[in-house]
C-alpha positions, -999 to 999 in steps of 0.1 A, spaced: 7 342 -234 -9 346 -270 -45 357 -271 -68 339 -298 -104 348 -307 -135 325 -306 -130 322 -344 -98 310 -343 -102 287 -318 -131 270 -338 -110 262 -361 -86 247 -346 -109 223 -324 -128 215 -363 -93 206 -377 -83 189 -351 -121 168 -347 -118 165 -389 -80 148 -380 -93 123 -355 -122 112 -373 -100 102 -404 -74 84 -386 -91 56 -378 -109 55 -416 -99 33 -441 -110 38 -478 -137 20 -490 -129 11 -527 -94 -5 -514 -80 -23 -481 -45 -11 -485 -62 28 -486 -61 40 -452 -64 76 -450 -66 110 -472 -31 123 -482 -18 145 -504 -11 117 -529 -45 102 -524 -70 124 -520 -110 117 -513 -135 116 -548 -170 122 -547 -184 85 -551 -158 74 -527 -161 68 -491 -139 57 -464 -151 34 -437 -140 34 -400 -127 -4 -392 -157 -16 -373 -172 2 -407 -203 20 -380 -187 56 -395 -184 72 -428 -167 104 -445 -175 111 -480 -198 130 -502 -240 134 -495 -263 147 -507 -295 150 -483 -332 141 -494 -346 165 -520 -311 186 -526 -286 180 -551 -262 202 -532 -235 184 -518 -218 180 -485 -188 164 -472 -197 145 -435 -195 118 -416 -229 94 -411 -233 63 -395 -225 35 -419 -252 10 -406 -280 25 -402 -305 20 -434 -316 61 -430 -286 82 -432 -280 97 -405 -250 125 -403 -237 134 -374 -210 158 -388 -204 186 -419 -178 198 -428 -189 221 -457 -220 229 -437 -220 265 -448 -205 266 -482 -224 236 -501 -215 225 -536 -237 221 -565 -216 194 -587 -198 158 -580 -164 165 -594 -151 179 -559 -120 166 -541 -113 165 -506 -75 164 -499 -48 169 -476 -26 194 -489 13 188 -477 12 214 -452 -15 198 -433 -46 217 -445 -75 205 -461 -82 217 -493 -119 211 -511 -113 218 -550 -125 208 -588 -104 214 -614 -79 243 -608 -101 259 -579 -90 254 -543 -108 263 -513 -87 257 -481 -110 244 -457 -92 242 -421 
């Protein structure tokens, strides 16, 4: 049996948490948009909506920061309230990130030619 280490395992469970919550997403800006791919990757300014539209994944920034995170909040309620990060430790100071899905399944955060594989 194959031994992993806490780190790895991590990892795996935030890919796999990252996976389910954009499943059921669809993109904001268009109906026929259902989900990050390699063809149609995630803009800051853009935001995908789960279909009862209570979740979203996109871009934030949080009060008094211009950093900015990629997360998922709850949609409906007036004060944003996140309930995941997924850039919690590596923040970003600009809005012309991308989140994609690269074709091997990864997620990759980048802006111009600069690519940080996330998971």
């Amino acid at each position: 049996m194959k031994s992993y280490d806490m780190q790895s395992v991590k990892m795996l469970l935030l890919q796999h948490l990252f996976l389910i919550l954009m499943l059921p997403l669809s993109r904001n800006s268009t109906a026929t948009d259902t989900m990050i791919t390699p063809n149609k990757p995630l803009r800051d300014g853009e935001v995908l909506l789960s279909k009862l539209s209570k979740f979203a994944l996109g871009f934030f920034s949080p009060q008094n920061s211009t950093l900015r995170y990629i997360g998922v909040w709850y949609y409906t309620i007036p004060e944003q309230t996140v309930v995941w990060v997924l850039n919690r430790n590596h923040p970003v100071n600009d809005t012309s990130r991308i989140l994609s899905i690269q074709t091997c399944g990864k997620t990759s955060f980048s802006t111009g030619e600069t690519v940080l594989l996330l998971i």
